[in-house]
Kinemage of the C-alpha trace (Angstrom):
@kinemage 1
@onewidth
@group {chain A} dominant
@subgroup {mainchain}
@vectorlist {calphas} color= white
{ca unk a 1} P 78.585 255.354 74.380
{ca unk a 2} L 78.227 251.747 75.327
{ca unk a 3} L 79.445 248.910 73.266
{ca unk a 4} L 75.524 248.235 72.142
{ca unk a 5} L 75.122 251.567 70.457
{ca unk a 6} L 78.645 251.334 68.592
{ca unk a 7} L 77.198 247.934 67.216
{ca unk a 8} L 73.922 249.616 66.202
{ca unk a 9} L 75.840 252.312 64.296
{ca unk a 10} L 78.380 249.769 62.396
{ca unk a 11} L 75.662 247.572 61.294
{ca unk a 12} L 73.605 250.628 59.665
{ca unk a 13} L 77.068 251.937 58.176
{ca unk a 14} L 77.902 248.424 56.494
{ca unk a 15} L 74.424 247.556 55.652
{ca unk a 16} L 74.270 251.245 53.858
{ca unk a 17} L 77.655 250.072 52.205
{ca unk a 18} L 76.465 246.906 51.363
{ca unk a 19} L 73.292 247.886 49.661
{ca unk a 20} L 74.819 250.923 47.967
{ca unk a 21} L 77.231 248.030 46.423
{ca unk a 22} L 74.378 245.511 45.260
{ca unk a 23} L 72.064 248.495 44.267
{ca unk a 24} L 75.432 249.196 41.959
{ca unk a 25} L 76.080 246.085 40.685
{ca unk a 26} L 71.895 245.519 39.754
{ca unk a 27} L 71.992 248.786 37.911
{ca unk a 28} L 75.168 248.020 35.928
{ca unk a 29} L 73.762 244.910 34.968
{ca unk a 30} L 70.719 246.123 33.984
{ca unk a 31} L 71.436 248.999 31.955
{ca unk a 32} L 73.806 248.968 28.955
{ca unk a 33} L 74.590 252.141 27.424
{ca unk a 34} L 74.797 252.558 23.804
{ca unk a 35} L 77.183 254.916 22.146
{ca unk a 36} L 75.564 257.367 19.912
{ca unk a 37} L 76.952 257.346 15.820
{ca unk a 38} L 76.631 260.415 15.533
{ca unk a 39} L 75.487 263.836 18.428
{ca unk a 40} L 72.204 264.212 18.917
{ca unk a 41} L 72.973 268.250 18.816
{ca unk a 42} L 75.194 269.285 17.054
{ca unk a 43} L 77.287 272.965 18.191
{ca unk a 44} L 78.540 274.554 15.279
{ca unk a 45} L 82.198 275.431 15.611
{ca unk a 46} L 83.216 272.769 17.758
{ca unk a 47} L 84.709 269.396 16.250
{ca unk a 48} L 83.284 266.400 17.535
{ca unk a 49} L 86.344 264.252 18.801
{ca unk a 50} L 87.540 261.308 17.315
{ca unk a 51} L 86.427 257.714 18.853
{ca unk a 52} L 88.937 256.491 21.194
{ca unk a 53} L 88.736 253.004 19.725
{ca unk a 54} L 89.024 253.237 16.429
{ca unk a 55} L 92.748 253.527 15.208
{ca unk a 56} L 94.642 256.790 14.501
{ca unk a 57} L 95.518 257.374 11.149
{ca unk a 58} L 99.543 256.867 11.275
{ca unk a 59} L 101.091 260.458 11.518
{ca unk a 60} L 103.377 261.281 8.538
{ca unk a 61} L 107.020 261.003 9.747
{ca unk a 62} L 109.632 263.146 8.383
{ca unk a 63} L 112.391 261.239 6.765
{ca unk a 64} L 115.343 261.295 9.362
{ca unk a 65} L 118.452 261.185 6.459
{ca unk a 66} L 118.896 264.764 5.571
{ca unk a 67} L 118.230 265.347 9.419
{ca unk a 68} L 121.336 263.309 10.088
{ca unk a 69} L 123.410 265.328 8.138
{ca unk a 70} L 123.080 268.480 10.601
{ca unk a 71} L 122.607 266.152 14.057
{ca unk a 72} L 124.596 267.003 16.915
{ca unk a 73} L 125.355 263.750 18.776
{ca unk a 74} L 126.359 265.687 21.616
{ca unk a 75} L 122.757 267.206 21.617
{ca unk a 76} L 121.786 263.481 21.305
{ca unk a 77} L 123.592 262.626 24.646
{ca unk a 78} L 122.033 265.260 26.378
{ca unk a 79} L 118.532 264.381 25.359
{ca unk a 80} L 119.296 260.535 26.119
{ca unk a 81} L 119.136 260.987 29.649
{ca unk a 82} L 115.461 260.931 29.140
{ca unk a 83} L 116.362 257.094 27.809
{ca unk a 84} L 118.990 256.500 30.769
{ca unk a 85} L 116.504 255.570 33.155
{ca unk a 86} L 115.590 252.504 31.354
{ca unk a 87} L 118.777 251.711 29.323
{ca unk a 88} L 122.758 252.151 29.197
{ca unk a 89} L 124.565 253.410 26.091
{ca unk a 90} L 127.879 251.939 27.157
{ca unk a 91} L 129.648 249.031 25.444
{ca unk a 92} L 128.967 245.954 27.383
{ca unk a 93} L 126.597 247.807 29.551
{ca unk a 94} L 124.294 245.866 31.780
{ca unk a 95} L 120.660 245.372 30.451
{ca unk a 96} L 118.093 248.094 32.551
{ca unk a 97} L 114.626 247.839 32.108
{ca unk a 98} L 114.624 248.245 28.478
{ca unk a 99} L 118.082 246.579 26.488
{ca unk a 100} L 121.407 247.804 26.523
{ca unk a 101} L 121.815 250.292 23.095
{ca unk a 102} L 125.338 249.928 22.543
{ca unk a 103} L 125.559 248.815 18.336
{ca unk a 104} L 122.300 248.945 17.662
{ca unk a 105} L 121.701 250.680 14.409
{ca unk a 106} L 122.270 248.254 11.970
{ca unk a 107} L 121.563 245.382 14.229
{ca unk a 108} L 118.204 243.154 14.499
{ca unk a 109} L 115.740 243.925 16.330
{ca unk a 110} L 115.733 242.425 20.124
{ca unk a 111} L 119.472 241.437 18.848
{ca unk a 112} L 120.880 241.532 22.944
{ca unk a 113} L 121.263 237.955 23.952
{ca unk a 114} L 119.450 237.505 27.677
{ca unk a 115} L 116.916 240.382 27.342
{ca unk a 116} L 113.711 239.257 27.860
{ca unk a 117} L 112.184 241.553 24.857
{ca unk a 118} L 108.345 241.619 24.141
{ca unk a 119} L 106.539 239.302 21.690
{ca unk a 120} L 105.798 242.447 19.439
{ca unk a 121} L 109.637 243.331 19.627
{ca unk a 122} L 110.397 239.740 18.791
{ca unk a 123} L 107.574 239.629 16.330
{ca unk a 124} L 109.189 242.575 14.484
{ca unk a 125} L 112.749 241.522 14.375
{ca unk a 126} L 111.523 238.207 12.493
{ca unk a 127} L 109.956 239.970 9.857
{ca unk a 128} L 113.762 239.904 8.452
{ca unk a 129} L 114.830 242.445 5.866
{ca unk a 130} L 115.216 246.260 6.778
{ca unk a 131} L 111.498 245.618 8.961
{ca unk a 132} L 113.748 243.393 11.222
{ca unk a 133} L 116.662 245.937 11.635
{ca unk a 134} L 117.352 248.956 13.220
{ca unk a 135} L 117.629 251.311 10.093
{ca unk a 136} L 117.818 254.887 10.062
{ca unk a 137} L 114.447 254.986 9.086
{ca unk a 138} L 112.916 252.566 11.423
{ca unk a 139} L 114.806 253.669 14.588
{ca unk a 140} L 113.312 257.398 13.647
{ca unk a 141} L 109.554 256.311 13.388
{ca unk a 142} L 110.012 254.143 16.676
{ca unk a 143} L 111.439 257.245 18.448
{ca unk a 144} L 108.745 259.481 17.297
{ca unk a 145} L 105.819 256.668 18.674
{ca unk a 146} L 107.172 253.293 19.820
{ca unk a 147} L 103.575 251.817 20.073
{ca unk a 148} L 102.632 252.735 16.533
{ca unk a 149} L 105.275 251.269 14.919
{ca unk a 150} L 105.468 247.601 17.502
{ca unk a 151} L 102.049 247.679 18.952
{ca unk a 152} L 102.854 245.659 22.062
{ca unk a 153} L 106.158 246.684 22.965
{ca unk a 154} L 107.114 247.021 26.387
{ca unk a 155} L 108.883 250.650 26.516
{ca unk a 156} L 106.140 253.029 27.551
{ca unk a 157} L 108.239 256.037 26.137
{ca unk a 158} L 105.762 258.290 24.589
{ca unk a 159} L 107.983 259.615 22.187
{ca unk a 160} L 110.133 262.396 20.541
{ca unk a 161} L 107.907 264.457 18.974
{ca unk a 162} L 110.762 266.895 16.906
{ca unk a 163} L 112.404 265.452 14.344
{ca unk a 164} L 115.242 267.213 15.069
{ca unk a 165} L 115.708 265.798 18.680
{ca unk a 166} L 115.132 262.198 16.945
{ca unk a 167} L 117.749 262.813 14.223
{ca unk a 168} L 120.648 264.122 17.577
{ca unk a 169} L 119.310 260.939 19.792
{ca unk a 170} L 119.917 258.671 16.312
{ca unk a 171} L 123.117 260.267 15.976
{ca unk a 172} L 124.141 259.749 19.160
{ca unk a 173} L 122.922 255.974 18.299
{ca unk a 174} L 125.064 255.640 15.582
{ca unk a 175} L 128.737 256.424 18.135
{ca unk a 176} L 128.025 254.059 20.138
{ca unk a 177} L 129.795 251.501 18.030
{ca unk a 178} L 133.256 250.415 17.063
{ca unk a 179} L 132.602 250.671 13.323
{ca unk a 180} L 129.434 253.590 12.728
{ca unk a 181} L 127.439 252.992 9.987
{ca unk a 182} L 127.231 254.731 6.964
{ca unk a 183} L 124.524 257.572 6.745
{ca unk a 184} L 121.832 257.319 4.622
């Protein structure tokens, strides 16, 4: 094949391409779909799902202080290793990608001096009062869904979805300090 007929056969493959593209862009700005409010048929048995954009109704979280009677904070250390990748437990510790967690129940919110902590996270610990601490409480409904409770934050942990592995981790929490605090 001469040079002649490779140019014939890249022009028709980029001017497909290229019209394939414009004939895309035309036809998403032309037509402009419109979400249905409700199915047009309608299965019976089958629950329609819920609207991505609206908001989830908060899930109920269990209260974590009779939890924390019972915690193992042994258990807890084994289950932070899911948290070591992004943050150290030790006293002193070097800041990861999320804060070092060393005395941290008790303490503000985005308390760790040279972290560069997220508006929301810096938005919350302002709020003052027990909404601007690390409580029991508000360190268990952050660990079961960290975006629900500071919509914005930075850590992209999903969650702990058993109370029981929140109330070990919070446990854990609560040694890693020269003077634990009290349980609730």
């Amino acid at each position: 094949m001469n040079a002649y007929e490779f140019n014939k056969i890249a022009g028709a493959l980029l001017t497909a391409l290229l019209v394939t593209t414009v004939i895309g862009f035309m036809g998403n700005a032309l037509i402009h779909p419109r979400k249905l409010e409700k199915p047009v048929v309608v299965i019976e048995g089958v629950e329609a799902k819920a609207d991505t954009q609206t908001a989830a109704a908060p899930a109920v979280i269990e209260p974590i202080a009779p939890l924390l009677r019972q915690a193992n904070a042994e258990a807890g250390k084994a289950l932070f290793k899911q948290c070591a990748a992004c943050h150290t437990p030790d006293k002193g510790g070097r800041n990861g990608v999320g804060p070092n967690l060393y005395d941290t129940i008790g303490n503000k919110k985005a308390h760790i001096p040279g972290y560069a902590y997220s508006n929301a996270m810096q938005a919350a610990a302002a709020k003052g009062g027990e909404d601007g601490q690390w409580t029991y409480e508000q360190l268990n409904a952050f660990l079961a869904n960290p975006k629900a409770v500071v919509p914005g934050t930075k850590m992209t942990f999903a969650g702990l979805r058993k109370p029981e592995d929140r109330a070990n981790i919070v446990a854990f929490l609560r040694s890693l300090s020269d003077q634990p605090k009290p349980l609730p």
